[in-house]
C-alpha angles and dihedrals in degrees: 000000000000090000100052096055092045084054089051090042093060088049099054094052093048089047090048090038087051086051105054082041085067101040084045088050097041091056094052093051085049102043132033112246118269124230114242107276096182135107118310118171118244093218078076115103133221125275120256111233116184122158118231118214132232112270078241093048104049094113089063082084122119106255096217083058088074119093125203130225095162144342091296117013117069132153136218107220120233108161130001110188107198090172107056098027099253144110134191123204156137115279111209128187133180131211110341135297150116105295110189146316114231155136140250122211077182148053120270126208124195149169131194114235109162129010122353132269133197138198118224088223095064139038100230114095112208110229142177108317091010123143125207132178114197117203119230116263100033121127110218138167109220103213125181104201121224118275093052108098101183133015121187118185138180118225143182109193123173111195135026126310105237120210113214137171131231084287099052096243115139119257107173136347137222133206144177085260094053084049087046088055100034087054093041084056097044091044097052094041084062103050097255090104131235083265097064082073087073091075085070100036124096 
């Protein structure tokens, strides 16, 4: 006898279950659906909202957005997160060339929006629409081979950015807060204010 009422057990959830999907169902279809007006805390900031552009759209950048690190290799802020040690921008190179060789604590995310990049220590090149994910701990020498004449990534890098030389050993180190400083100079240099960089940083 156990089995059959738990038989008729089952069938009387699903039944009631059926039925609230309905109602559930029916009231969407009736009424718009309403945005949460519950308890958020106000410690929470703000999200951050920037619009990418279309790979065939990148020069529809604002120039001044660019900042410069040398002749050639500038980045367009996104995020910079000062809380947690991470940013998140857009990598541009012009013309080819060895860029660097460094080194990642921490993971790295990209993505390949524009152009195509190597490094000397593998055999996979990273082109257009191309995703990579770099380990922490690994040494590597970002190259961008002639014939490309502009490469734009996105990438999403926690940690600092450490300089070496051929031996590994570290020569300099960069940070969120060195992008943070770098952007707050070049900003205001072009008129935008140091100011224009609070609208990345959480």
């Amino acid at each position: 006898r156990a089995a059959p009422r738990r038989a008729s057990l089952v069938r009387a959830v699903r039944a009631s279950a059926s039925a609230d999907a309905a109602v559930s169902a029916s009231a969407s279809a009736s009424a718009p659906p309403a945005p949460f007006a519950g308890f958020v805390a106000p410690e929470v900031r703000d999200e951050i909202i920037v619009k990418m552009p279309s790979p065939g759209d990148l020069d529809g950048i604002d120039e001044r957005e660019w900042v410069p690190q040398t002749s050639s290799v500038s980045f367009r802020p996104l995020l910079l997160n000062v809380s947690q040690g991470y940013y998140v921008n857009l990598l541009r190179v012009k013309g080819a060339g060895v860029l660097s060789r460094h080194r990642h604590p921490g993971p790295v995310h990209g993505f390949v929006l524009k152009g195509s990049w190597r490094y000397l220590e593998h055999d996979w090149v990273a082109e257009q629409g191309s995703y990579v994910f770099e380990p922490p701990g690994e040494t590597h020498t970002l190259v961008v081979d002639e014939g490309v004449e502009e490469m734009i990534t996105f990438f999403n890098v926690t940690g600092a950015l450490l300089y070496c030389d051929e031996d590994g050993n570290v020569t300099h180190a960069e940070d969120v807060f060195d992008k943070l400083e770098m952007a707050k100079r070049h900003y205001e240099k072009v008129g935008l204010g140091a100011s224009y960089v609070d609208k990345f940083v959480r």
